[in-house]
N, C-alpha and C positions, 0 to 999 in steps of 0.2 A: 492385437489379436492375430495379423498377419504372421510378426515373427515368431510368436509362441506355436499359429498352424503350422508353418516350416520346421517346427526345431521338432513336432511331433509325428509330421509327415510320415503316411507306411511306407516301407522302403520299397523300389518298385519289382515286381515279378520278375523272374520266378521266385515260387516262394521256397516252402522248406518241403519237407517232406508230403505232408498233407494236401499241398496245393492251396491253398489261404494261409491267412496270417493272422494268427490269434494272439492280440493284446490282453494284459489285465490291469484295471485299472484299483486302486484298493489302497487307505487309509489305515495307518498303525498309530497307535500312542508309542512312547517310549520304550514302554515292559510290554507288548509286543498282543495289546487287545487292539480286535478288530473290530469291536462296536465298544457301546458304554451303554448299556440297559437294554438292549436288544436293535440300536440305531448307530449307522455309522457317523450321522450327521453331528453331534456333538465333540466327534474328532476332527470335523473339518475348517476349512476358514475360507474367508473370499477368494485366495491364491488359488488353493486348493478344487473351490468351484468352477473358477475361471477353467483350470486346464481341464476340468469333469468334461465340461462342455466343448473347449477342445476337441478332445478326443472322440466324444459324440459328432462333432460336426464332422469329423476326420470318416467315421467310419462308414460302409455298410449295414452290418446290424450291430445290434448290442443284444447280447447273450446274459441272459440271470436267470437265476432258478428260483424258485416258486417259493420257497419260505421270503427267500429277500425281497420278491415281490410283495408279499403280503405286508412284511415288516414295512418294510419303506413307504407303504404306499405307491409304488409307478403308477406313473401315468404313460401317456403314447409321448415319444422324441416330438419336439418340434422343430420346424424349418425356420433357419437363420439367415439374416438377409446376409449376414458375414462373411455365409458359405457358398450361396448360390453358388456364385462363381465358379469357386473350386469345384464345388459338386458337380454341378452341370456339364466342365472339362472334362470330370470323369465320368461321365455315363451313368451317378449317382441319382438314384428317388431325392427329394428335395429335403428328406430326412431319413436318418436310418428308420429300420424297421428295427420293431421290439421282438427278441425270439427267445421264450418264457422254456425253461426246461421244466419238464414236468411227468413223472412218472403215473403219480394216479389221474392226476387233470383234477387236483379238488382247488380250483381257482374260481374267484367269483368271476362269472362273465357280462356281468351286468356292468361291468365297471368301463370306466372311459378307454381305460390300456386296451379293451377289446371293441368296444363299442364306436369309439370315437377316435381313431388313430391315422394320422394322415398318409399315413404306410400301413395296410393290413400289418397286423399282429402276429408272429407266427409260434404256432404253440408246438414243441418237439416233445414226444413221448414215446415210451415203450411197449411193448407187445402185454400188456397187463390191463392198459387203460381199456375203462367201458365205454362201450360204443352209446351209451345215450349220453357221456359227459363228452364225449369226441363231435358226435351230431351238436350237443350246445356248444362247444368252442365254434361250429362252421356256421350254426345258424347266427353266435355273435359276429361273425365276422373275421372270426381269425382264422387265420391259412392252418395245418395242421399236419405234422411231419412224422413221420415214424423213423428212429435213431435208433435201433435195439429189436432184437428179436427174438432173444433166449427169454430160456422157462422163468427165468428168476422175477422179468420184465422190468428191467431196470434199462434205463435209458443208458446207450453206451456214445460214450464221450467223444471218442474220437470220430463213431456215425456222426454226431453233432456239427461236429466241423465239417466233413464230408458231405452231408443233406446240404447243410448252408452254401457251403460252393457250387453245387447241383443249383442251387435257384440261384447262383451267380453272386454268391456275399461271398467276398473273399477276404475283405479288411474289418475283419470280426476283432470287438471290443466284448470282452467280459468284466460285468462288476461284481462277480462273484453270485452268490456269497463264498466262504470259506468251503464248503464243501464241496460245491461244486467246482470249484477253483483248483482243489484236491483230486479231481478226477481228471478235469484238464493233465495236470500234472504228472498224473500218472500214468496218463496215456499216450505222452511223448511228444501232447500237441500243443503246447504253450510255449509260445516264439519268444515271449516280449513280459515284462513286468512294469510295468508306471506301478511303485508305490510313494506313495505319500508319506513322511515321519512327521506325525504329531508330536509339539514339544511339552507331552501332556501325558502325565503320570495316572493311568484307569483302574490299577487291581481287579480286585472279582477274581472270575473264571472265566469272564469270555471268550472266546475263539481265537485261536493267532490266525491272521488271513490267508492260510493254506490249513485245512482244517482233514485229515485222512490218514487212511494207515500209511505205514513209512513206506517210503519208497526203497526199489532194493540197493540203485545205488544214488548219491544224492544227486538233482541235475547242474550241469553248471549253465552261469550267465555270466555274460560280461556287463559292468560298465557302461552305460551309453553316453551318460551325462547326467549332471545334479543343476538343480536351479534352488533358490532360497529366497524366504518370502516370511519375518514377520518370524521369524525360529523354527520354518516350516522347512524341512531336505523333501525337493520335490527328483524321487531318482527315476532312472528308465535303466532298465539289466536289459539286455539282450543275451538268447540262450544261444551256447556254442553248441553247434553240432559236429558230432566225430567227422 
């Protein structure tokens, strides 16, 4: 676990433009689906979960958005005895915090990822969301962030990353989903890609894991390094900046 935390370690500050460092974490099959019936889990394998958790232990928060919350099921991060250590050196809560993107707030709050998290929950939304579903996200328990202020009330991406450094998360994991992974993207603030290649042929129509309108020009990444596990390409891109 130690050498797999090292080889995924965030690089140290400063960061890039934004001021944090936004990673994504995110599973492909071969022909290039990002779930298989609405679940990312039946493209994954043990390899695969191991570095999930990784990366979870590695970060501050973990960022997803509200349908992949529903789909998957989240629950609240828990604390690894694996990580104390590391955490602890850096000034980390004893597990990330969960920070749900969420336009209208139509998320259940009765659930454990609110109710029960050993890191308050933090819910980010736009100037749209109603204030009695904003008052239940506070009376669950979840912190509650405003990212976006236009008429449209659509949560803006790159607020996302900037709220989150504001409460001091600067080693931000996203597990997507695809669209919200697509706004990332487009907003110039995704540093890092950890994809996964499943050696697993899906069809359908599902999602590729960047899932939005084209970008104007495409962005580039380097390279960081591949691992393999079982016909698994475990890669990490790092994005060049001009």
């Amino acid at each position: 676990m130690d050498e797999l935390a090292d080889a995924y370690a965030y690089p140290d500050p400063p960061y890039g433009p934004s001021g944090a460092y936004l990673r994504a974490n995110m599973v492909s099959s071969l022909d290039g689906a990002a779930h298989h019936d609405g679940r990312s889990k039946p493209l994954s394998s043990d390899a695969d979960m191991r570095i999930f958790g990784v990366l979870r232990g590695l970060a501050d928060a973990v960022v997803v958005g509200a349908e992949t919350v529903r789909r998957e099921g989240y629950r609240p991060a828990r604390a690894r005895a694996a990580f104390a250590e590391r955490r602890a050196a850096l000034g980390q809560s004893p597990a990330p915090a969960i920070a749900v993107v969420s336009a209208s707030l139509d998320l259940d709050f009765s659930l454990p990822l609110f109710t029960e998290p050993l890191v308050p929950t933090i819910v980010i939304t736009g100037a749209a969301a109603s204030g009695e579903r904003i008052e239940r996200a506070r009376a669950a328990g979840a912190e509650v962030v405003l990212a976006g202020t236009g008429p449209s009330g659509r949560v803006d991406a790159a607020a996302v990353v900037t709220a989150l450094k504001e409460l001091g998360h600067t080693r931000l994991l996203t597990e997507g989903g695809p669209t919200l992974l697509a706004q990332f993207a487009a907003a110039g603030v995704l540093d890092e890609l950890c994809l996964a290649v499943a050696p697993l042929i899906a069809a359908g129509d599902a999602k590729r894991i960047v899932d939005g309108p084209l970008l104007r020009e495409p962005e580039q990444f380097a390279l960081a390094s591949v691992l393999e596990e079982a016909g698994f390409l475990f890669t990490r891109y790092r994005r060049i900046y001009p």
